[in-house]
C-alpha positions as CSV (number, residue, x, y, z in Angstrom):
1,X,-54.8,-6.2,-7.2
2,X,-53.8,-8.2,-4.4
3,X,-52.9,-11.9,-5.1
4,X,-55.6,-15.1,-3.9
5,X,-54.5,-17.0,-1.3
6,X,-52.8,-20.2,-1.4
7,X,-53.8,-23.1,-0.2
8,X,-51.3,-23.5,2.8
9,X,-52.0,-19.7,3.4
10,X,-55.5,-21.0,4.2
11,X,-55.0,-23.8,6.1
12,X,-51.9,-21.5,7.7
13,X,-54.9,-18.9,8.9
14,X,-57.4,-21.6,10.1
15,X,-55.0,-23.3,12.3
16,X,-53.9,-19.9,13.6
17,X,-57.6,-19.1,14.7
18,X,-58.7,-22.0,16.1
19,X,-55.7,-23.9,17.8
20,X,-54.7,-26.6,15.6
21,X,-51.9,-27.9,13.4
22,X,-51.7,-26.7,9.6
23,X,-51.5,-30.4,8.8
24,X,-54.9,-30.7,10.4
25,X,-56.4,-27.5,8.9
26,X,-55.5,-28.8,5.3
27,X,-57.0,-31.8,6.2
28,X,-59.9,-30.3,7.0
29,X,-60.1,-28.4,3.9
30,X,-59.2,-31.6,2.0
31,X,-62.4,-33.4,3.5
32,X,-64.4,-30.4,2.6
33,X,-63.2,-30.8,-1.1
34,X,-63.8,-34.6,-1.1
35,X,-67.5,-33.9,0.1
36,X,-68.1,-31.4,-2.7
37,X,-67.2,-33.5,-5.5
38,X,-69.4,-36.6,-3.9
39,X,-72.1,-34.3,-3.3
40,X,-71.9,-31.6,-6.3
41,X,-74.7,-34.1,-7.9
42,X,-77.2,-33.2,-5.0
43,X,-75.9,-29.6,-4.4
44,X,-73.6,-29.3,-2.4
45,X,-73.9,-26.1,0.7
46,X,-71.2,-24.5,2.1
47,X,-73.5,-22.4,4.9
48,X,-72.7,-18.6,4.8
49,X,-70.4,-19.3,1.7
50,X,-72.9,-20.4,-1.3
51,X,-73.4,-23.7,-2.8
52,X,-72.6,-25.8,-5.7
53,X,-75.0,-26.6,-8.5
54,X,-74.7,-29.1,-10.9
55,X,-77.0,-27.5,-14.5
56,X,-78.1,-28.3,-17.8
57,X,-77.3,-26.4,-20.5
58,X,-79.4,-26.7,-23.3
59,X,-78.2,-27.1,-27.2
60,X,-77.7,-23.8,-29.1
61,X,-76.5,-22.0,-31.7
62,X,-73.2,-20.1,-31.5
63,X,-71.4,-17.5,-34.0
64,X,-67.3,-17.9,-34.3
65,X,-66.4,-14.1,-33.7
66,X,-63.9,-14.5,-36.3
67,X,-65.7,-15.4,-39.2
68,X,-69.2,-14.8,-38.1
69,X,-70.1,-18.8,-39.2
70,X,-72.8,-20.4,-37.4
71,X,-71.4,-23.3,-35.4
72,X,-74.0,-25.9,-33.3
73,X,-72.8,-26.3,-29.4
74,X,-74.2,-29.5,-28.2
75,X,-76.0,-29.9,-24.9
76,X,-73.7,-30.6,-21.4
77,X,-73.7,-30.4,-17.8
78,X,-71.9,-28.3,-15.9
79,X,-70.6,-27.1,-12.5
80,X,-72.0,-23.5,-11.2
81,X,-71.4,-21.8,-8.4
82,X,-74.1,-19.8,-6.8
83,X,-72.8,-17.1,-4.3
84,X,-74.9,-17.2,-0.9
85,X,-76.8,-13.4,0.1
86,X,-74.7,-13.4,3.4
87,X,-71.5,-13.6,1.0
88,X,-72.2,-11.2,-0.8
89,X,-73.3,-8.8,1.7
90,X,-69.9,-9.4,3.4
91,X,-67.7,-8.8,0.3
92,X,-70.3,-5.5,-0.8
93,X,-72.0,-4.1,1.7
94,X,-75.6,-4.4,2.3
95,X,-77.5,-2.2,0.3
């Protein structure tokens, strides 16, 4: 399996295809990363990409694998990211 790109390898490709320095091409991505975490709250798009959505999971009851003992998880919120159709169409093919 091939290895995910790095960071600089991004920025690297980005300032390749559209005429700018890497330094402003990680910028860029660095700006994009800011607004996600301000705006993860409110969902957050990235158009053609898919979008990040901030949930609530509800309290439940969990087994330990192990010993098979009931154990209470507690309620939380957490980060979800939800893969936009034109993604995945992309990446699979369209049906």
């Amino acid at each position: 399996m091939a290895k995910a790109l790095s960071k600089s390898q991004v920025a690297a490709a980005i300032a390749d295809k559209n005429s700018i320095t890497k330094k402003q091409a990680a910028e860029i991505l660095d700006t994009i990363c800011e607004l996600a975490y301000k705006n993860a709250k409110n969902t957050f798009t990235l158009p053609g990409l898919g979008k990040l959505v901030l949930v609530n999971r509800k309290a439940r009851v969990g087994r330990n694998p192990a010993t098979g003992e009931s154990i209470n998880i507690p309620a939380k919120r957490v980060v979800k990211f939800r893969v936009a159709k034109a993604a995945k169409d992309a990446i699979l093919g369209a049906k």
